[in-house]
PDB file of N, H, CA, C and O in Angstrom:
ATOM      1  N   UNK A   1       0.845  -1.181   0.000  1.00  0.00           N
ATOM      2  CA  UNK A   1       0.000   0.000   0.000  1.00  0.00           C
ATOM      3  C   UNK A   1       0.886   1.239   0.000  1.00  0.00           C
ATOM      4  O   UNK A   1       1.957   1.260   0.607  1.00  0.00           O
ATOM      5  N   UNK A   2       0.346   2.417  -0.795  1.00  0.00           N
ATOM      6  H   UNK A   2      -0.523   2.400  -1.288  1.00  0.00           H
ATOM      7  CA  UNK A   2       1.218   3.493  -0.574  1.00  0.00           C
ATOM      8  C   UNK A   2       0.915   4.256   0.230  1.00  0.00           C
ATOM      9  O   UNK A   2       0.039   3.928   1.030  1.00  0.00           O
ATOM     10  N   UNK A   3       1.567   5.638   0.321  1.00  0.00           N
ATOM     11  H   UNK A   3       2.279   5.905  -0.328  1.00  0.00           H
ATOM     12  CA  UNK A   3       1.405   5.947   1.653  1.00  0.00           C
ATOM     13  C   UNK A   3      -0.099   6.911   1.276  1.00  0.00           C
ATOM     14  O   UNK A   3      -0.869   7.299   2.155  1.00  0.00           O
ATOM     15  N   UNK A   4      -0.243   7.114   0.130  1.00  0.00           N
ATOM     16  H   UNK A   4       0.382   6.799  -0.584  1.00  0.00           H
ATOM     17  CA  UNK A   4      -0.972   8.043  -0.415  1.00  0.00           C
ATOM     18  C   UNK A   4      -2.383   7.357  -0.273  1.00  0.00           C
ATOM     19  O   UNK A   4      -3.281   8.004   0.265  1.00  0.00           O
ATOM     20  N   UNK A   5      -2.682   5.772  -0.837  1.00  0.00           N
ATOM     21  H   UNK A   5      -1.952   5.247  -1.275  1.00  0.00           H
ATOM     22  CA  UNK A   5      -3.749   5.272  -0.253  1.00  0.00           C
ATOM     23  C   UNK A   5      -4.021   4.759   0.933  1.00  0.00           C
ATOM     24  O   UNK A   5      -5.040   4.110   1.168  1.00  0.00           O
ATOM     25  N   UNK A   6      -2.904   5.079   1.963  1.00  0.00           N
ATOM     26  H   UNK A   6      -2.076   5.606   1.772  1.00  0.00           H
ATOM     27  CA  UNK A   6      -3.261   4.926   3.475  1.00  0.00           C
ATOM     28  C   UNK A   6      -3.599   6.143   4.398  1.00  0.00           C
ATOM     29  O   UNK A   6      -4.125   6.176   5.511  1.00  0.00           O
ATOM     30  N   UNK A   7      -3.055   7.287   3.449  1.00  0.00           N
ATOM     31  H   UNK A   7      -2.628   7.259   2.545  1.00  0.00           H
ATOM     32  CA  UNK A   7      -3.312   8.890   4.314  1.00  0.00           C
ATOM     33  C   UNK A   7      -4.966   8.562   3.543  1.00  0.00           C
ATOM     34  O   UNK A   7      -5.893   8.218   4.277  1.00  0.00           O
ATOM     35  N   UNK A   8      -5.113   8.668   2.480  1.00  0.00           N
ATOM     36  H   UNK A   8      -4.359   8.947   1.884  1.00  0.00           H
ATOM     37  CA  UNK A   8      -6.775   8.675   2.098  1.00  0.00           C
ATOM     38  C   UNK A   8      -7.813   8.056   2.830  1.00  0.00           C
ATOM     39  O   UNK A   8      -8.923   8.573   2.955  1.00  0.00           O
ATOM     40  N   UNK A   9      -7.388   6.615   3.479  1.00  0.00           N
ATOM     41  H   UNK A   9      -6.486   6.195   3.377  1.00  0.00           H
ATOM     42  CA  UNK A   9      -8.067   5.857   4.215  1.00  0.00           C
ATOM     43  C   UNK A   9      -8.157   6.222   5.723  1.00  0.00           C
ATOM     44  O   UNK A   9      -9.161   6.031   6.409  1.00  0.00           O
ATOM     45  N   UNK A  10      -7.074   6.731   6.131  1.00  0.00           N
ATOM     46  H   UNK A  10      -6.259   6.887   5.573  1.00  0.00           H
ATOM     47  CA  UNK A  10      -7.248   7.435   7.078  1.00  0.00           C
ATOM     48  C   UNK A  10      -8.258   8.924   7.157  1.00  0.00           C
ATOM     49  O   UNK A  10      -9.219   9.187   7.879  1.00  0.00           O
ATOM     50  N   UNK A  11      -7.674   9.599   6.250  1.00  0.00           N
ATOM     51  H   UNK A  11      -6.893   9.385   5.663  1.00  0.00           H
ATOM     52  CA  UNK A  11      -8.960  11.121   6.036  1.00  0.00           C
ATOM     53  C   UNK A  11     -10.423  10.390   5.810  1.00  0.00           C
ATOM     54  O   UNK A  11     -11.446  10.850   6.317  1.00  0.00           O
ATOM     55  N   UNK A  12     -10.412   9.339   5.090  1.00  0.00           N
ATOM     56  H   UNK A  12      -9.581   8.964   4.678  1.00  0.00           H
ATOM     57  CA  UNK A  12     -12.111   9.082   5.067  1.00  0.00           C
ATOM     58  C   UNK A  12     -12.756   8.850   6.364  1.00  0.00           C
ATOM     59  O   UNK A  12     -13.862   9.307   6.654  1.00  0.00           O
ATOM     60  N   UNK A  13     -11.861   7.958   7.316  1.00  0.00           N
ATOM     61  H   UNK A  13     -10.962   7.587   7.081  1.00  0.00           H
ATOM     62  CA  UNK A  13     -12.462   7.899   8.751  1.00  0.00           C
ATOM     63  C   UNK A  13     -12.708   9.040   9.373  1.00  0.00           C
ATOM     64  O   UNK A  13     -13.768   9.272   9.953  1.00  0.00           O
ATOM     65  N   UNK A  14     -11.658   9.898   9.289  1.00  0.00           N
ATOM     66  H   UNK A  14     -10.796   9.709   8.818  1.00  0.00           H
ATOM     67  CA  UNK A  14     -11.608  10.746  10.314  1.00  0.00           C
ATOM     68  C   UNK A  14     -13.012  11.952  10.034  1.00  0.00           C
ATOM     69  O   UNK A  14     -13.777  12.505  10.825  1.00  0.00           O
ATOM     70  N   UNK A  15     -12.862  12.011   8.375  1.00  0.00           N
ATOM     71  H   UNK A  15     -12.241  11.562   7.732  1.00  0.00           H
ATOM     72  CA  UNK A  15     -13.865  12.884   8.074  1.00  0.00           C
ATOM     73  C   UNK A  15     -15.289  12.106   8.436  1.00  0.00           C
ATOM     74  O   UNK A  15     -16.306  12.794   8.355  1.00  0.00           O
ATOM     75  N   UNK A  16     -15.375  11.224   8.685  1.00  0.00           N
ATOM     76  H   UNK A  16     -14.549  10.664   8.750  1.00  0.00           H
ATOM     77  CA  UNK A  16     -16.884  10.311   9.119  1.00  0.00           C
ATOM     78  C   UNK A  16     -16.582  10.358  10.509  1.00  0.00           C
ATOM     79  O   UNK A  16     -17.695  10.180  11.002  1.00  0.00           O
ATOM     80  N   UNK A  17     -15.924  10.463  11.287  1.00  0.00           N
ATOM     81  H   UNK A  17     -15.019  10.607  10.886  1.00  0.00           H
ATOM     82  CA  UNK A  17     -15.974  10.795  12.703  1.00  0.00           C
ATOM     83  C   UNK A  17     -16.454  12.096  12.699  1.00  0.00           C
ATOM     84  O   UNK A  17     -17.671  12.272  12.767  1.00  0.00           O
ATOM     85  N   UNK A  18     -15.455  13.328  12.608  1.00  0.00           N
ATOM     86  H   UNK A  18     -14.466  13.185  12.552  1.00  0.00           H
ATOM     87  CA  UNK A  18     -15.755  14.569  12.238  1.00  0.00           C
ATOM     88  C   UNK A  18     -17.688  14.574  11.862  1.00  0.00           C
ATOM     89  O   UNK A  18     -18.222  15.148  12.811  1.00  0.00           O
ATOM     90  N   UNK A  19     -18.255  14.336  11.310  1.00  0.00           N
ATOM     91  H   UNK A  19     -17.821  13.870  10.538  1.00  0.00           H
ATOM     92  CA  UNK A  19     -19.370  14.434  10.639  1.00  0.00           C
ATOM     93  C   UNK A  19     -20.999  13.608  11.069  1.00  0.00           C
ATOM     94  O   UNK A  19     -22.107  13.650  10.534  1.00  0.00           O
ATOM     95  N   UNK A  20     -20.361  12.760  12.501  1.00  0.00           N
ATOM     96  H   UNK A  20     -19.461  12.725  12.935  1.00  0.00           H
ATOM     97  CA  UNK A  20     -21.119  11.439  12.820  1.00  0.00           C
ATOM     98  C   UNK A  20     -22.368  12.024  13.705  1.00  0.00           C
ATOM     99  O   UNK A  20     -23.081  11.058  13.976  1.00  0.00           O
ATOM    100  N   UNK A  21     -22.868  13.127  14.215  1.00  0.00           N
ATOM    101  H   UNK A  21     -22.288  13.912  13.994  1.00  0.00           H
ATOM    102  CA  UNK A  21     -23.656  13.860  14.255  1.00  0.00           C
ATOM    103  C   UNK A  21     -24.513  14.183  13.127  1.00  0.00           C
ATOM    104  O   UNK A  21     -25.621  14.665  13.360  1.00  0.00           O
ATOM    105  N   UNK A  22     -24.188  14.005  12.100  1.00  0.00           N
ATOM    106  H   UNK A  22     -23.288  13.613  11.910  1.00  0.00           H
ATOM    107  CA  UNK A  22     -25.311  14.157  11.347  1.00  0.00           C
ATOM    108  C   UNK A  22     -25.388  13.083   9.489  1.00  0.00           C
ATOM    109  O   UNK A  22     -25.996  13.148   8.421  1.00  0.00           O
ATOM    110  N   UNK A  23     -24.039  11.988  10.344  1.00  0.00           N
ATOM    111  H   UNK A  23     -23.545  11.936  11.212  1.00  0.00           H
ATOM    112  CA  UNK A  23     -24.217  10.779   8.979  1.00  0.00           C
ATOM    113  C   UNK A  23     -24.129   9.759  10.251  1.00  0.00           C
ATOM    114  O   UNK A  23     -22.916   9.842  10.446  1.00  0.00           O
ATOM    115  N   UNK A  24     -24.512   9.024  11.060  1.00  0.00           N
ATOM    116  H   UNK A  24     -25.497   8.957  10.902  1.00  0.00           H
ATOM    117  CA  UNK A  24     -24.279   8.533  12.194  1.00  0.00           C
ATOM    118  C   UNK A  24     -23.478   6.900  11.752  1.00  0.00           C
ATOM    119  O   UNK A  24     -22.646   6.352  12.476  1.00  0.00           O
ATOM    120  N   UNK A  25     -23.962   6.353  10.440  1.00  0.00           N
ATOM    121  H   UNK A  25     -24.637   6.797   9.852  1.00  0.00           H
ATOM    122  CA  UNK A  25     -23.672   5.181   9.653  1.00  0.00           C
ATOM    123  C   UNK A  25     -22.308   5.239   9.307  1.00  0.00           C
ATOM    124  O   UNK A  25     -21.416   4.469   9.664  1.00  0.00           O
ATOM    125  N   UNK A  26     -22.230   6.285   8.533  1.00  0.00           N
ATOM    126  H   UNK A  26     -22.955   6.910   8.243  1.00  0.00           H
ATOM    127  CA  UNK A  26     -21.060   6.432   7.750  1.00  0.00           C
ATOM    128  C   UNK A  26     -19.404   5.779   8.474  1.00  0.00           C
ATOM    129  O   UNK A  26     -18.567   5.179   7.799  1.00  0.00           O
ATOM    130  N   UNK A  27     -19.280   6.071   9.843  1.00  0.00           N
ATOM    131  H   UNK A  27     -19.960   6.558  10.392  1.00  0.00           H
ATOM    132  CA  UNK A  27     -18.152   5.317  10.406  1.00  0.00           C
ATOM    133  C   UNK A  27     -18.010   4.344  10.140  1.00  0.00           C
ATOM    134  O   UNK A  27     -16.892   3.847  10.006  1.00  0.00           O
ATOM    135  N   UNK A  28     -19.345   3.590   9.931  1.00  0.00           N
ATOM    136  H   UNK A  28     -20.254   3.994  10.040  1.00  0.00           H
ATOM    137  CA  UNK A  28     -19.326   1.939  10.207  1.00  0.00           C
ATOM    138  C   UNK A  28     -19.094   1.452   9.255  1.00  0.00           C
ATOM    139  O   UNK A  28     -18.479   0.387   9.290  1.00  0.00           O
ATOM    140  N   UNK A  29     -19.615   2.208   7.596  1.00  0.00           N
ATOM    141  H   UNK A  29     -20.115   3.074   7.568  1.00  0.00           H
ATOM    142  CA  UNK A  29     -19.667   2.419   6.440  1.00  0.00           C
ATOM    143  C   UNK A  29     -17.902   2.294   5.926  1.00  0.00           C
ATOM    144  O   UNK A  29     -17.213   1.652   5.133  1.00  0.00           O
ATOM    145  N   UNK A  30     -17.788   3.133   6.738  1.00  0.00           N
ATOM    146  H   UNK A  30     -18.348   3.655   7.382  1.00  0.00           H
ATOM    147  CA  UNK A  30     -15.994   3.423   6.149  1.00  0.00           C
ATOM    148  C   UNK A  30     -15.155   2.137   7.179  1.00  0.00           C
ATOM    149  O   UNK A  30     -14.186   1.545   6.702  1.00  0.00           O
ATOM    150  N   UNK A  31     -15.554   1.883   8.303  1.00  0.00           N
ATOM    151  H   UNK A  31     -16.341   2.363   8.690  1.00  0.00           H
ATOM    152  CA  UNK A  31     -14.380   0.864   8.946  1.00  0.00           C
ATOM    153  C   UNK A  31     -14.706  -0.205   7.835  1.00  0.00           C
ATOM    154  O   UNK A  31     -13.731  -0.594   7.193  1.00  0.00           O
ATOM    155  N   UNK A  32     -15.773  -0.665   7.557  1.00  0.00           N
ATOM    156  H   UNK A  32     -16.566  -0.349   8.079  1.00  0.00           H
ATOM    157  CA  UNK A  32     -16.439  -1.859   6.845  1.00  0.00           C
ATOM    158  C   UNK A  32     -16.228  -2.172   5.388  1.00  0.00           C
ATOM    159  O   UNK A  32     -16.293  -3.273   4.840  1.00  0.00           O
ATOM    160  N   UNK A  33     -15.918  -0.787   4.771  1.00  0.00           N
ATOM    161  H   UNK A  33     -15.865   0.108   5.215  1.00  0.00           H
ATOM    162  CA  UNK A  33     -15.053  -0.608   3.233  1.00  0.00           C
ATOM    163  C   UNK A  33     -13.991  -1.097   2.808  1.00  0.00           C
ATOM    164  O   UNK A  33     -13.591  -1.296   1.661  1.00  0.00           O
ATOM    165  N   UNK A  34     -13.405  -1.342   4.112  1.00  0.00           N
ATOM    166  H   UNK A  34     -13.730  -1.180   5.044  1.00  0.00           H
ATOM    167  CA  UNK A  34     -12.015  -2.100   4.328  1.00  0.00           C
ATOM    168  C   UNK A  34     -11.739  -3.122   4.826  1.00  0.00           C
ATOM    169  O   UNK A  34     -12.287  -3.123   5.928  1.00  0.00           O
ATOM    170  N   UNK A  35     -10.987  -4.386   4.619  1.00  0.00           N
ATOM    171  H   UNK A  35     -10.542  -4.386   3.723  1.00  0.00           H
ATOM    172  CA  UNK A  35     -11.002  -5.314   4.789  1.00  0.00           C
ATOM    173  C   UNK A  35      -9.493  -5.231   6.224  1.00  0.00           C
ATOM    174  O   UNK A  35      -8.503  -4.502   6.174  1.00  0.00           O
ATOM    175  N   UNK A  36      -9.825  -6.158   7.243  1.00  0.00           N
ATOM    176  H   UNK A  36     -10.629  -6.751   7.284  1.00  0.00           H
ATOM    177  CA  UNK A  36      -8.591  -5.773   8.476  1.00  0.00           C
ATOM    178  C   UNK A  36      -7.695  -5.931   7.661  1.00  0.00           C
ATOM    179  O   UNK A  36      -7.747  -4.767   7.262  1.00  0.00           O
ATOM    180  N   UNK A  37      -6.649  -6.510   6.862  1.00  0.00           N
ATOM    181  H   UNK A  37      -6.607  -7.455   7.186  1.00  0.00           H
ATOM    182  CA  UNK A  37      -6.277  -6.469   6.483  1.00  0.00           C
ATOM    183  C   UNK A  37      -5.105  -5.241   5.570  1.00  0.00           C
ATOM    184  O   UNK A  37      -3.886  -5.071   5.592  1.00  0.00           O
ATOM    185  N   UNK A  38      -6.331  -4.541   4.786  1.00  0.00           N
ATOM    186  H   UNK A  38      -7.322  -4.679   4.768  1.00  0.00           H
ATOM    187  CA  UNK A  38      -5.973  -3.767   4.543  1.00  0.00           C
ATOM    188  C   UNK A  38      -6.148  -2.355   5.502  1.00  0.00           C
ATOM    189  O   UNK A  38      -5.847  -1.266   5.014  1.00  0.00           O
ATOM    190  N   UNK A  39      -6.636  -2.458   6.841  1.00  0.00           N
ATOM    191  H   UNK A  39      -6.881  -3.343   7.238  1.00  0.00           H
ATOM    192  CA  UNK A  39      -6.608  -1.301   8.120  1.00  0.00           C
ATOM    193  C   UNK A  39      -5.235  -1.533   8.508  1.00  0.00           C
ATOM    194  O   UNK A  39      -4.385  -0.644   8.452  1.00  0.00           O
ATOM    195  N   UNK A  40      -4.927  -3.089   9.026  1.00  0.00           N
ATOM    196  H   UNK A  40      -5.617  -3.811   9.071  1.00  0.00           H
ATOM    197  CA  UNK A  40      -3.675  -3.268   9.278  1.00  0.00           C
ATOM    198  C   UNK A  40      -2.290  -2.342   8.573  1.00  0.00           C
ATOM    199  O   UNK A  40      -1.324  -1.791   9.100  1.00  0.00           O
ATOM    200  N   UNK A  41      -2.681  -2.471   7.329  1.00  0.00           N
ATOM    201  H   UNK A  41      -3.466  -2.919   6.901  1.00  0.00           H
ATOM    202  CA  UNK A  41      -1.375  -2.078   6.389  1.00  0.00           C
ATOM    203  C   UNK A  41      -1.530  -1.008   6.099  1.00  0.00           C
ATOM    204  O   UNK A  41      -0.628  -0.513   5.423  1.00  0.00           O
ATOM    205  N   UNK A  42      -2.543  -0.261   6.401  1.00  0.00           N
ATOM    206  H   UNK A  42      -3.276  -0.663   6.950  1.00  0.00           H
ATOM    207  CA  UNK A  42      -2.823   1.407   6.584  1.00  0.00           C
ATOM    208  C   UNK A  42      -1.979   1.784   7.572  1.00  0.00           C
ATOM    209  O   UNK A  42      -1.189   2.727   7.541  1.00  0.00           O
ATOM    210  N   UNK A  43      -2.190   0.940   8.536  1.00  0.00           N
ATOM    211  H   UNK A  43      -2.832   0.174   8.562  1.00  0.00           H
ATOM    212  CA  UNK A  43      -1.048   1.533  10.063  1.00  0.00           C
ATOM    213  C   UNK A  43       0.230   1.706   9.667  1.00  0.00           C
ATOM    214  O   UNK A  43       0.954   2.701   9.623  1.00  0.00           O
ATOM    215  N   UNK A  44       0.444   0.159   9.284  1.00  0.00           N
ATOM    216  H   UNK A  44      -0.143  -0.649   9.320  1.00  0.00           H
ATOM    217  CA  UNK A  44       2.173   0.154   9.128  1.00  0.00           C
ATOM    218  C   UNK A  44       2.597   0.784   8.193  1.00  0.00           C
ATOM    219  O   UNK A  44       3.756   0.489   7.903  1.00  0.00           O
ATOM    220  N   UNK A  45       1.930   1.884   7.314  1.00  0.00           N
ATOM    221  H   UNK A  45       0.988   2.123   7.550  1.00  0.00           H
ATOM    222  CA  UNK A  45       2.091   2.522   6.225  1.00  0.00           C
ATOM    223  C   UNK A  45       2.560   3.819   7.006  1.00  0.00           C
ATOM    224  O   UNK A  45       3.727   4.208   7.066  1.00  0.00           O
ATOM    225  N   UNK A  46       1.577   4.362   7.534  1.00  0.00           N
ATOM    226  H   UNK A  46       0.629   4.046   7.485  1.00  0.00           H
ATOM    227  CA  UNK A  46       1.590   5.763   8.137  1.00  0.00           C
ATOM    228  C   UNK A  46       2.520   5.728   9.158  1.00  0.00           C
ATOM    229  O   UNK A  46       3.257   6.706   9.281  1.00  0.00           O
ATOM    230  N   UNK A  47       2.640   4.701   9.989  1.00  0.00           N
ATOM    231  H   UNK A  47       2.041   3.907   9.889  1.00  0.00           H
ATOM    232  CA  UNK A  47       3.801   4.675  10.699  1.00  0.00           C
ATOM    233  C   UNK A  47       5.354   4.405  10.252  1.00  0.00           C
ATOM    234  O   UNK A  47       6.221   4.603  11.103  1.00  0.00           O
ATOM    235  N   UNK A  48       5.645   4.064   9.252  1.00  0.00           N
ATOM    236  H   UNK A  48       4.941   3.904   8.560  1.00  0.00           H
ATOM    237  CA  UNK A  48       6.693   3.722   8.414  1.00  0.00           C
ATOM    238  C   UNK A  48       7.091   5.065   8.138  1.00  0.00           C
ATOM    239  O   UNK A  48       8.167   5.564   8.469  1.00  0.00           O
ATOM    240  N   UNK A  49       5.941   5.759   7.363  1.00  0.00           N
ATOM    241  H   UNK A  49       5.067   5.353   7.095  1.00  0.00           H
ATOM    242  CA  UNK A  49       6.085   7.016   6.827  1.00  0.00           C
ATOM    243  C   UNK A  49       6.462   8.176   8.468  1.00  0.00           C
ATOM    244  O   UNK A  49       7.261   9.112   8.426  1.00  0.00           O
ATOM    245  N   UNK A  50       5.853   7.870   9.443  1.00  0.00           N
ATOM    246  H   UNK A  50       5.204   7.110   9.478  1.00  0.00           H
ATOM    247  CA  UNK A  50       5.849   9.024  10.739  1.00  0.00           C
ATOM    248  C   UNK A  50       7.372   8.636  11.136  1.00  0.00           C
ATOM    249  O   UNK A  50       7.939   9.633  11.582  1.00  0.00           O
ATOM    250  N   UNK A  51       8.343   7.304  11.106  1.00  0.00           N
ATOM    251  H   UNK A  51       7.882   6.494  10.744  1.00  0.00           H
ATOM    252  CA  UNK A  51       9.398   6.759  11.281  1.00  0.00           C
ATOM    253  C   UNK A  51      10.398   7.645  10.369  1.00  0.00           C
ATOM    254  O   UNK A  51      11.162   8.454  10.896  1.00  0.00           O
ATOM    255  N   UNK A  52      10.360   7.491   9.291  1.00  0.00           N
ATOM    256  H   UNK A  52       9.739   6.834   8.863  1.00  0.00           H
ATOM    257  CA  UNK A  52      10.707   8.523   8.312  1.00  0.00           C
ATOM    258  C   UNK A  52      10.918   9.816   8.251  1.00  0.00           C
ATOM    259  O   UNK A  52      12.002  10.264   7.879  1.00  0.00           O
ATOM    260  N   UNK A  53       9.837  10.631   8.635  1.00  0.00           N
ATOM    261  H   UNK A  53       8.956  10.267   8.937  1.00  0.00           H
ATOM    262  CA  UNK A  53       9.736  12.036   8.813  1.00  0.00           C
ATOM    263  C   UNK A  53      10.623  12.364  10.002  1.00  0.00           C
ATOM    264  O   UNK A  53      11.232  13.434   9.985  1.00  0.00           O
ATOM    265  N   UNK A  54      10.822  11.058  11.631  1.00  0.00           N
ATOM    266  H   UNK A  54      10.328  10.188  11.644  1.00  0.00           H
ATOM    267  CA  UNK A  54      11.503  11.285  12.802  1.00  0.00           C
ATOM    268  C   UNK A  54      12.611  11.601  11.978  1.00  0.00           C
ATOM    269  O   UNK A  54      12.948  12.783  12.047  1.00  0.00           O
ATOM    270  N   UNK A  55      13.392  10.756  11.084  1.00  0.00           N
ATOM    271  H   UNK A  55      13.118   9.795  11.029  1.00  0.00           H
ATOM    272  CA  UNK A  55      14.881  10.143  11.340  1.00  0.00           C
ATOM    273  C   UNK A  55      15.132  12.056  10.584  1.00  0.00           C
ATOM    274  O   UNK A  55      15.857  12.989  10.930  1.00  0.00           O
ATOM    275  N   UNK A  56      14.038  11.867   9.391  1.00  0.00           N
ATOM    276  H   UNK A  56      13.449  11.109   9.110  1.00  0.00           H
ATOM    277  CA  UNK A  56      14.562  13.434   8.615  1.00  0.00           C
ATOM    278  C   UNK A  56      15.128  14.777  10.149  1.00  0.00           C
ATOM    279  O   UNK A  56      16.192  15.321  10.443  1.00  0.00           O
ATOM    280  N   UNK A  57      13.834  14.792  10.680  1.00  0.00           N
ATOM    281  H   UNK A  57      12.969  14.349  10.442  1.00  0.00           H
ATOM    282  CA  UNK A  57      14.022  15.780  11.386  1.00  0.00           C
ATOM    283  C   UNK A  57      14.996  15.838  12.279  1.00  0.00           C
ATOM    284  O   UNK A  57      15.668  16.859  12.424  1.00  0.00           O
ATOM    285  N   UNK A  58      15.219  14.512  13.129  1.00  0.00           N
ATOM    286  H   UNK A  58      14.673  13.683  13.011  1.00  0.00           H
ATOM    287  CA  UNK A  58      16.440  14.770  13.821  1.00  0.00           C
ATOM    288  C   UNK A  58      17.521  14.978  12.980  1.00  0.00           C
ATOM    289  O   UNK A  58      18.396  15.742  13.387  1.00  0.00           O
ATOM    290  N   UNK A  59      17.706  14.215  11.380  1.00  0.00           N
ATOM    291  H   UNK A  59      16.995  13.595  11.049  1.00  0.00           H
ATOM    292  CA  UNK A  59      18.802  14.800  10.695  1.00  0.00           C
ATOM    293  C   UNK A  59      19.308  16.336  10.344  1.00  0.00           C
ATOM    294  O   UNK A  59      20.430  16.795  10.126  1.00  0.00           O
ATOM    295  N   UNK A  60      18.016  16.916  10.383  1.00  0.00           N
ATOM    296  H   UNK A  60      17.105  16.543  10.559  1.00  0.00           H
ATOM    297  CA  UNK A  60      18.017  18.251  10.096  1.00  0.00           C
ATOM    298  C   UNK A  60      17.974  19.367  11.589  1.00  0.00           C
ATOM    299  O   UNK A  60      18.097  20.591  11.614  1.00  0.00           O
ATOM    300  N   UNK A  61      17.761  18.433  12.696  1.00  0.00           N
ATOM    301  H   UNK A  61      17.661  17.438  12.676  1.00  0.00           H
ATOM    302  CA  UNK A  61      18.075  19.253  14.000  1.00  0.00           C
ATOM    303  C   UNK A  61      19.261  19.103  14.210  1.00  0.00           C
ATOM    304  O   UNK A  61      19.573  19.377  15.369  1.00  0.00           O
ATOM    305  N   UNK A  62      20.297  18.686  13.388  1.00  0.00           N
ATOM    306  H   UNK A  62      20.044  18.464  12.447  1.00  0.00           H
ATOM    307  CA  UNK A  62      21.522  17.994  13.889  1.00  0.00           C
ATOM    308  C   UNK A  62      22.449  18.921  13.106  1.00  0.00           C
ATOM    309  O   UNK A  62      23.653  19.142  13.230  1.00  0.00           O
ATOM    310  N   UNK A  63      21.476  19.427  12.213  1.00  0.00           N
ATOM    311  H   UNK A  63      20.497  19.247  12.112  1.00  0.00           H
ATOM    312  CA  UNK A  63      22.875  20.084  11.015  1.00  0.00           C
ATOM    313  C   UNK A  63      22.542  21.736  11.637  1.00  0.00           C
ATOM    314  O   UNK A  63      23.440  22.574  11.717  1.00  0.00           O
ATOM    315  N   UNK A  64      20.845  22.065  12.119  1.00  0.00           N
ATOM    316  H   UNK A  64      20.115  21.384  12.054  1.00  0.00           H
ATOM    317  CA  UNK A  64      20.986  23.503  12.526  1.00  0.00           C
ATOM    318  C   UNK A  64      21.742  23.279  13.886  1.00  0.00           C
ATOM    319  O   UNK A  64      22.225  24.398  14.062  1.00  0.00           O
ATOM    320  N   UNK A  65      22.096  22.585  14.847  1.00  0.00           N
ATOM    321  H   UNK A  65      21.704  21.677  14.704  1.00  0.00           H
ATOM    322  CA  UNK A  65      22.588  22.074  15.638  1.00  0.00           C
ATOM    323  C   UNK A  65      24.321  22.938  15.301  1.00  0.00           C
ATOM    324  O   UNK A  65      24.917  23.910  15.764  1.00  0.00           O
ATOM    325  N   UNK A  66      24.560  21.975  14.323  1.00  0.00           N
ATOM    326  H   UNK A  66      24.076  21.186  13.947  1.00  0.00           H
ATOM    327  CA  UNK A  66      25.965  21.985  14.058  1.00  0.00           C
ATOM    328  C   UNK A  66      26.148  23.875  13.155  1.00  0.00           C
ATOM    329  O   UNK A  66      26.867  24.736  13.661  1.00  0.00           O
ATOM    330  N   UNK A  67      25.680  24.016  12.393  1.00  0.00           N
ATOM    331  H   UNK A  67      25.096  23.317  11.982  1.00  0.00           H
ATOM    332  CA  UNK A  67      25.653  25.286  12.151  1.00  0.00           C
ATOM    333  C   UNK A  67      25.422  26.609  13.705  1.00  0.00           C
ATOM    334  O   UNK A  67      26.054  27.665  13.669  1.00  0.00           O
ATOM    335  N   UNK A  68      24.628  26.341  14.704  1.00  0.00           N
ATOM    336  H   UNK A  68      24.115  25.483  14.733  1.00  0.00           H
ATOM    337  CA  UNK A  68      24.563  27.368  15.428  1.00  0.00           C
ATOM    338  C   UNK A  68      25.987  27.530  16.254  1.00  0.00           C
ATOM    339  O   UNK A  68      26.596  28.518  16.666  1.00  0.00           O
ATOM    340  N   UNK A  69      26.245  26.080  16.310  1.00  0.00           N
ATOM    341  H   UNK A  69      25.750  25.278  15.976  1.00  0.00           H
ATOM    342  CA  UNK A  69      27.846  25.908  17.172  1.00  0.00           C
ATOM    343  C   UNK A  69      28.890  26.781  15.782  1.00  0.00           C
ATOM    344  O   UNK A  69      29.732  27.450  16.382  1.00  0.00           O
ATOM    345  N   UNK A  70      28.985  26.875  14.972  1.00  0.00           N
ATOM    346  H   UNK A  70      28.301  26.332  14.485  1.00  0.00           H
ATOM    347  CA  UNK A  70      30.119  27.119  13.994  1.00  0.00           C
ATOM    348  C   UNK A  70      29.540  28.724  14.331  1.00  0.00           C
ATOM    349  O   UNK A  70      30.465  29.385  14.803  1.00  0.00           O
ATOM    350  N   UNK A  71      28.549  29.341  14.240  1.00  0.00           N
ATOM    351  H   UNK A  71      27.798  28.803  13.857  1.00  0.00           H
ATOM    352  CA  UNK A  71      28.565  31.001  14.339  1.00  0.00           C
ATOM    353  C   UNK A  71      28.449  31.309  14.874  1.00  0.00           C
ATOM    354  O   UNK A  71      28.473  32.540  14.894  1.00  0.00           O
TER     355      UNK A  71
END
């Protein structure tokens, strides 16, 4: 799965949470669209990807890091 059809699967829930006041189904609608399976590999998608974004940022806290020490 990419990460692009696991952020989507994620926004569809969230926007049916967001909205469950006045579509009350629709959650059940959207967990049920998906097979566990593919919820499962939604996780390890977005978390792969949130793993990713860590390692960037500490790479990049490391270099303004090293730049504030040099000036």
């Amino acid at each position: 799965m990419t990460y692009f059809e696991a952020e989507s699967m994620r926004q569809e829930f969230i926007v049916a949470m967001q909205y469950r006041d006045m579509f009350p189904e629709r959650m059940n609608e959207v967990a049920m669209k998906y097979n566990a399976d593919q919820w499962v590999e939604c996780g390890k998608t977005i978390l792969e990807k949130i793993e990713e974004q860590k390692i960037t940022l500490f790479e990049l806290l490391g270099l303004v890091e090293l730049i504030r020490k040099a000036a």
